[in-house]
C-alpha positions as CSV (number, residue, x, y, z in Angstrom):
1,X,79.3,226.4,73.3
2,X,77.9,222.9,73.2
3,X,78.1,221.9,69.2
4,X,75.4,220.4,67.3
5,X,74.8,216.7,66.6
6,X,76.1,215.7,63.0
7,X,72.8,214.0,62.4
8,X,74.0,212.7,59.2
9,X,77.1,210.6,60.4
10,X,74.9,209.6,63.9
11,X,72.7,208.3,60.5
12,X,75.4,206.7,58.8
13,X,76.9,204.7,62.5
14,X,73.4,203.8,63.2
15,X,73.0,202.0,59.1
16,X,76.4,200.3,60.1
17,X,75.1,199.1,63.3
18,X,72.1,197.5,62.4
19,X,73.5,195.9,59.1
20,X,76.5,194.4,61.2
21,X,73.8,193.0,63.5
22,X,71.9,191.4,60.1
23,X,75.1,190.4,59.0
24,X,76.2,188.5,62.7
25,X,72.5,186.7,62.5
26,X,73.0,185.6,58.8
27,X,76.7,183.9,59.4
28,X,76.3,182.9,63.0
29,X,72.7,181.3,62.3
30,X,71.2,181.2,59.0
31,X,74.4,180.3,57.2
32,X,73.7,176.6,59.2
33,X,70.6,175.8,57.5
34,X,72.0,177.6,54.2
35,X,74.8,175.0,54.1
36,X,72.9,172.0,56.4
37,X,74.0,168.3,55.1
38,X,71.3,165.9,55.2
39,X,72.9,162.7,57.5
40,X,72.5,159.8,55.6
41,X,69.2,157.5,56.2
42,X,69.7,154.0,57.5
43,X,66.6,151.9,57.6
44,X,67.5,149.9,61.0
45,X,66.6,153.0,63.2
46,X,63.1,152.7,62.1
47,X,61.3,151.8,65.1
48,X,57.6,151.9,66.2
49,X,55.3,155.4,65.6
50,X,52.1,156.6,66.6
51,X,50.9,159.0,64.0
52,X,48.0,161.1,65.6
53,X,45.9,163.8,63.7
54,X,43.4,165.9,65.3
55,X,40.7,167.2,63.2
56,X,37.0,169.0,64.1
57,X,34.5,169.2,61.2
58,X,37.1,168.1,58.4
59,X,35.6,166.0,56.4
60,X,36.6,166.8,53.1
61,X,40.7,167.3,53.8
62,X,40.5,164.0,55.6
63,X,39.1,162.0,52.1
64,X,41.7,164.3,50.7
65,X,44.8,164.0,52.4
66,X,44.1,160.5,55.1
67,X,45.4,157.8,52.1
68,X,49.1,159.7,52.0
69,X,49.2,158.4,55.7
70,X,47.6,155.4,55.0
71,X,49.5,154.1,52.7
72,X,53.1,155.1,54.0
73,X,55.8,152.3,53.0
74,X,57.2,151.8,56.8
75,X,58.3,148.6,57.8
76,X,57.9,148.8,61.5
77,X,55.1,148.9,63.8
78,X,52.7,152.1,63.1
79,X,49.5,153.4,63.9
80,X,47.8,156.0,62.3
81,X,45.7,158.1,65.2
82,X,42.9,160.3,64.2
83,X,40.9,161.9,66.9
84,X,37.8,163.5,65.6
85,X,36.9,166.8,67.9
86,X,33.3,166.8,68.3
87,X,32.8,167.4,64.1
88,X,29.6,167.8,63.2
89,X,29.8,166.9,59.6
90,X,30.3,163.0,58.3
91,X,33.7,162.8,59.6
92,X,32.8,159.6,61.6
93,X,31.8,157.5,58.8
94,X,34.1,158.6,56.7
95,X,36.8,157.2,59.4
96,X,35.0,153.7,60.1
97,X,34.7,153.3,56.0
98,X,38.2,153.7,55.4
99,X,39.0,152.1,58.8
100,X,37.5,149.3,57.3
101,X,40.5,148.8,54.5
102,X,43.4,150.0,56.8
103,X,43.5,148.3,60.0
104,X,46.1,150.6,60.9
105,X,43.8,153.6,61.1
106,X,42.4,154.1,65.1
107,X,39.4,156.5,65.5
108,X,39.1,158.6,68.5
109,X,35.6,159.6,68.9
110,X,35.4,163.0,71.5
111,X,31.9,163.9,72.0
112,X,32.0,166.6,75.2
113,X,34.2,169.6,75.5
114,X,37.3,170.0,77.7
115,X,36.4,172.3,80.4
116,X,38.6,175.2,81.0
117,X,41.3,173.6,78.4
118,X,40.7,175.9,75.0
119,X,41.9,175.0,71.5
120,X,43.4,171.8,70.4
121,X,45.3,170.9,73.5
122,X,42.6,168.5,74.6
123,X,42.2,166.4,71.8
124,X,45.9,166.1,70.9
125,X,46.7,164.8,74.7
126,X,43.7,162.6,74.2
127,X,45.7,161.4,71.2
128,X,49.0,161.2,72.9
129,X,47.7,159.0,75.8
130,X,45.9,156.5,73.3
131,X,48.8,156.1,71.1
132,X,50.1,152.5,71.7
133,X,54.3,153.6,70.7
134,X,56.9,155.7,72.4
135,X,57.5,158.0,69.0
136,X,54.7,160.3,67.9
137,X,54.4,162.0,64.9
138,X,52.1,165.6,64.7
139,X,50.5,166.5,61.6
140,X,47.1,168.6,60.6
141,X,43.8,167.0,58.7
142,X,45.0,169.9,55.9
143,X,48.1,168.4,55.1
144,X,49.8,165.5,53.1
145,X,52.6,163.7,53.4
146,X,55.2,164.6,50.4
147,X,56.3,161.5,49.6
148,X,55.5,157.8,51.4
149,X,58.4,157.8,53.0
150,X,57.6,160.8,55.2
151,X,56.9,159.0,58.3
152,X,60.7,157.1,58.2
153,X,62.0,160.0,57.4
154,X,60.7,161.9,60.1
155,X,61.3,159.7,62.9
156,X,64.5,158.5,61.6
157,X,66.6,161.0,64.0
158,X,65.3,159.5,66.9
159,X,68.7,158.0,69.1
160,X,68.9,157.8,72.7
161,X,69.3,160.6,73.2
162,X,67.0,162.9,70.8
163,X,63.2,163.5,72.4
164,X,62.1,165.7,69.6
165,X,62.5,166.4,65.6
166,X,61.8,169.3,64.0
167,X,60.6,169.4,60.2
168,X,59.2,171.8,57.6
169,X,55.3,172.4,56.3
170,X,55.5,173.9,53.1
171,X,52.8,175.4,51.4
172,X,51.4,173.7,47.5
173,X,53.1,175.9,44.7
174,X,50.1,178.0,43.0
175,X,49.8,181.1,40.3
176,X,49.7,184.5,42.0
177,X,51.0,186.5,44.6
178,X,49.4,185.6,47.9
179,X,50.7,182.4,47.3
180,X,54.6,183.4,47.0
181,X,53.8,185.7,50.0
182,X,52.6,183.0,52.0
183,X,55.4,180.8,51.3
184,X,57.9,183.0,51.6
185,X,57.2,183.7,54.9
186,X,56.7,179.6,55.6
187,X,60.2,179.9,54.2
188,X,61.5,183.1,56.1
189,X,60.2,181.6,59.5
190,X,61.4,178.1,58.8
191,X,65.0,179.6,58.5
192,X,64.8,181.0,61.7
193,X,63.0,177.8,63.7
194,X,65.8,175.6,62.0
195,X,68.5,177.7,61.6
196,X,68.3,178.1,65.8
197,X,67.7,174.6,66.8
198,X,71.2,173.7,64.2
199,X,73.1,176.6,66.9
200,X,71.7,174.4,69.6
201,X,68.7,177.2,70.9
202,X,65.3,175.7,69.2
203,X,62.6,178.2,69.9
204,X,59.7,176.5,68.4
205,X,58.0,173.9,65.9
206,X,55.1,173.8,63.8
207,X,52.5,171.2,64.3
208,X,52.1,170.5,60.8
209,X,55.6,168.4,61.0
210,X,56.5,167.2,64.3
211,X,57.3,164.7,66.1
212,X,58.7,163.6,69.4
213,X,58.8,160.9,72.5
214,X,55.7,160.4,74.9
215,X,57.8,160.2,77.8
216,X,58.6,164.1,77.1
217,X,55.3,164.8,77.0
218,X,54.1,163.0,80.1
219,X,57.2,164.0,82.2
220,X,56.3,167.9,81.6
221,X,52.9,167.4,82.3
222,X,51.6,167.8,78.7
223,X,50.3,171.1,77.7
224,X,49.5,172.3,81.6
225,X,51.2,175.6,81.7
226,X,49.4,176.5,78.7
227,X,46.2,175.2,78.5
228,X,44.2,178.3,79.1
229,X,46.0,179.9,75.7
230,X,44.0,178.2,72.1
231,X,47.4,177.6,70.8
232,X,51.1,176.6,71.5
233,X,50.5,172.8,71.2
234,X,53.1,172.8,68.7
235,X,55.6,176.4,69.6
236,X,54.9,176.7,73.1
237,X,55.5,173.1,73.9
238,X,58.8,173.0,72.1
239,X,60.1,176.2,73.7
240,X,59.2,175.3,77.0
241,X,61.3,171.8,76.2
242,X,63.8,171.6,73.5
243,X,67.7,171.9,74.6
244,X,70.6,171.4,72.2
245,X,71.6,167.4,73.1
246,X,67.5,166.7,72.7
247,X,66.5,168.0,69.2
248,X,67.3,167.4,65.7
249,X,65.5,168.9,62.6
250,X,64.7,167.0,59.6
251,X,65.0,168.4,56.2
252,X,64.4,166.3,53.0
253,X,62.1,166.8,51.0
254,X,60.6,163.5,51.3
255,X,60.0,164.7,54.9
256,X,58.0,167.6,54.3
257,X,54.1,168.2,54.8
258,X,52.2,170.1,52.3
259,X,49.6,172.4,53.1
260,X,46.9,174.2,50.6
261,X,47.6,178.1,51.5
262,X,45.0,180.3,52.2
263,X,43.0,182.0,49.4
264,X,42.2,185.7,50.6
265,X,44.4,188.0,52.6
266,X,41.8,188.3,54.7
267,X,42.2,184.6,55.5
268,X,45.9,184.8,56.0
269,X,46.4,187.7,57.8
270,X,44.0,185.9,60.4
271,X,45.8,183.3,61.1
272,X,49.1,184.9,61.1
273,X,47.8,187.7,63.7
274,X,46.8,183.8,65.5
275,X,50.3,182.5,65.4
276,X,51.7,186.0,66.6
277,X,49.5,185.5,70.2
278,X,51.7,182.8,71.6
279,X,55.0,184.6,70.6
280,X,55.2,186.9,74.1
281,X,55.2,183.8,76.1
282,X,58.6,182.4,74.8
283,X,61.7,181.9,76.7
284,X,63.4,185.3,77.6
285,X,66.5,184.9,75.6
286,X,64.4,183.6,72.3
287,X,62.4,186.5,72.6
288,X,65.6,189.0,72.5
289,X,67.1,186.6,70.1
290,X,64.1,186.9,67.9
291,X,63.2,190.7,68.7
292,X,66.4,191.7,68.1
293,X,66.7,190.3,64.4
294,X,63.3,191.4,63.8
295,X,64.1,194.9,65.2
296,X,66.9,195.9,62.8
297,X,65.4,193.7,59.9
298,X,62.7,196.2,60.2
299,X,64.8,199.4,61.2
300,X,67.0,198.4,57.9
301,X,65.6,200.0,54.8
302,X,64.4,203.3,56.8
303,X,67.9,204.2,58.0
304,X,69.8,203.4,54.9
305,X,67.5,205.8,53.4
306,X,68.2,208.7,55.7
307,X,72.2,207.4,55.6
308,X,72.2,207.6,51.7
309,X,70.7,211.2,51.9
310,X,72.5,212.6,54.5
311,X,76.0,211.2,53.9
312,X,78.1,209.8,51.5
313,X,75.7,208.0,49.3
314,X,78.6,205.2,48.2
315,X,80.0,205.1,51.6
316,X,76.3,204.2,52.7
317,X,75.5,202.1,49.1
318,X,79.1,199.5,50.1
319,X,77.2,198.5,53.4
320,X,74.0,198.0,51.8
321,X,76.1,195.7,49.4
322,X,77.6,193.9,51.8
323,X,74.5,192.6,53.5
324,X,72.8,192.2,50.2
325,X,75.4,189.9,48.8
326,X,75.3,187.7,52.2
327,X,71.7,187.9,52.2
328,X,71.0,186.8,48.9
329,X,73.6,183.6,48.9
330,X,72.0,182.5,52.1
331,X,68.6,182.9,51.6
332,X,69.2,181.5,48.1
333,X,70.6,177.9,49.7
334,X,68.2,177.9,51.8
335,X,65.5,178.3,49.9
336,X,67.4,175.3,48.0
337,X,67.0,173.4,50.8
338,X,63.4,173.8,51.5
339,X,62.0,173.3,48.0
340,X,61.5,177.0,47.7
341,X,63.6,177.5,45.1
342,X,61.4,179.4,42.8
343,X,61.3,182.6,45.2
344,X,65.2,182.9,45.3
345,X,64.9,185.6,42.2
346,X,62.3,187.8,44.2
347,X,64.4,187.4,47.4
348,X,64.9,191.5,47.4
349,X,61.1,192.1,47.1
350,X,60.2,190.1,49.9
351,X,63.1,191.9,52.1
352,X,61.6,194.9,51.3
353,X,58.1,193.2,52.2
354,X,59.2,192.5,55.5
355,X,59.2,195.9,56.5
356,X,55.0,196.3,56.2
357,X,54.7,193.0,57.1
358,X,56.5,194.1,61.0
359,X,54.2,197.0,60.6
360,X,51.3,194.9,60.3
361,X,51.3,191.8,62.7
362,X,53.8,193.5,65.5
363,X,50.4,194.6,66.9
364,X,49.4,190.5,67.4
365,X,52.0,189.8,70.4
366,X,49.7,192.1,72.6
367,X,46.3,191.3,71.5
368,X,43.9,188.6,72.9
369,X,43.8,185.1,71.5
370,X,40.7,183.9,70.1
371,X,39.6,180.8,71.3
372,X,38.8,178.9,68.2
373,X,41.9,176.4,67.4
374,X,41.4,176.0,63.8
């Protein structure tokens, strides 16, 4: 007589299972960013930048955020690059007034569209083969520099042999709770982007905060293997080009970007599901790597509910505990690191989040990009 599966202790195995897997992911990688040393600036590796922008129909975050480039305290030769994407609005007198004050400031006028090359890829190549220096440093028209150091900062990693650096775009701090969600996960994706490229496997930047070498660029042929996709300027590239001897990440706070969030869900959960489109096209092993942790992150809170009903609840509440306690400490120093301290006390919440949010933008990896690049 065959016997009956103990469904409760196959339960209780699985809970074990997936936390041990959480747990490996949080001390093998996330525990690096958690407890990441800053190396200590010195001002003689400045050396020449290119700072290039791309921007279509941005008027007014240009006159909002264009001085904190402008005005950047950097000794060394620099050139701040803006190329203006076939805009519409007053974008191009906007550039030649201030242009006017800050020599440093080069307008790219585009006034055709790239055939058969979608999104932002055109323009930012543009912007790559007019800069004048070897280093170039990515930012958005929506974001500002955090400090005016930001561009030393960022490029201060650059040695012989590093190609490409890796820093963070947070979010502005506002009241209410699309705000903390959206940083959060700024935060939550961050930790994962840096926390990788520390264990020597980066998967991806953001183009908010990047920077790295012309010659990579021209020497892989730019954006060509993923020109028909609107995005992966900034994830795609990377993945297709980073190694563990060519990338650094940079994390002061002096280096960061800041962004205004979005203002509906609707908004968000847009460009989230946007993000999400290029994700299927990454490396094999980054895609288990990530799929994995995301897998048991979201398999978590389901089967420690059917462990603590169907076996011993303590038994099943100790290996809750265990990841908890790892879980919060890590995430906590991180968050340290990144500036987002004020979400530490809600980190629980937002694990629990995490859950709908899978739920939600899974369905994005299959579905077909949109060919707007804003």
């Amino acid at each position: 007589m065959i016997e009956k599966p103990d469904w409760p202790i196959i339960a209780f195995g699985a809970f074990c299972c997936i936390t041990l897997i959480q747990v490996i992911y949080y001390l093998y990688f996330f525990r690096r960013l958690a407890f990441y040393r800053n190396h200590p600036s010195v001002s003689y590796n400045q050396q020449p930048v290119s700072v290039i922008v791309c921007a279509r129909d941005e008027a007014a975050n240009l006159a909002k955020n264009l001085p904190g480039l402008l005005v950047q305290e950097f000794n060394d030769l620099h050139e701040i690059i803006v190329v203006n994407d076939n805009s519409l609005d007053e974008s191009k007198y906007l550039l030649e007034a201030l242009q006017k004050d800050y020599p440093r400031l080069r307008p790219v006028e585009l006034k055709q569209e790239a055939q058969f090359i979608r999104g932002k890829k055109f323009p930012l190549s543009i912007g790559i083969k007019t800069a004048r220096y070897d280093v170039v440093l990515l930012t958005d028209a929506d974001c500002i520099p955090a400090s005016e150091c930001w561009i030393h900062k960022m490029t201060n990693p650059f040695d012989k042999e590093t190609e490409i650096v890796l820093g963070y775009g947070a979010y502005h701090k506002r009241k209410g709770l699309l705000n903390k969600v959206i940083r959060f996960e700024t935060f939550h994706t961050a930790l994962q982007y840096l926390s990788y490229a520390l264990a020597g496997t980066p998967y991806m930047g953001t183009g908010r905060n990047l920077a790295y070498k012309k010659d990579i660029f021209f020497r892989n042929k730019g954006f060509s293997a993923h020109n028909h996709l609107p995005g992966g300027d900034d994830d795609l590239f990377i993945n297709a080009n980073a190694h563990s001897r060519n990338t650094k990440i940079m994390i002061e706070r002096e280096a960061f970007t800041l962004s205004e969030p979005k203002k509906t869900w609707k908004e968000w959960m847009k460009q989230k599901q946007r993000h999400y489109t290029t994700a299927r096209l990454y490396k094999a092993k980054h895609r288990f790597l990530l799929g994995l942790y995301s897998f048991t992150h979201f398999l978590f809170y389901p089967i420690f509910i059917i462990a603590l009903c169907g076996f011993r609840w303590d038994a099943a509440v100790a290996v809750f505990l265990l990841r908890f306690i790892i879980q919060g400490i890590i995430w906590y120093k991180a968050m340290e690191k990144l500036n987002e301290k004020d979400l530490g006390k809600w980190f629980w919440v937002f694990d629990i989040f995490m859950f709908f949010y899978y739920l939600i933008f899974t369905s994005a990896l299959w579905k077909k990009p949109r060919t707007n690049w804003r």
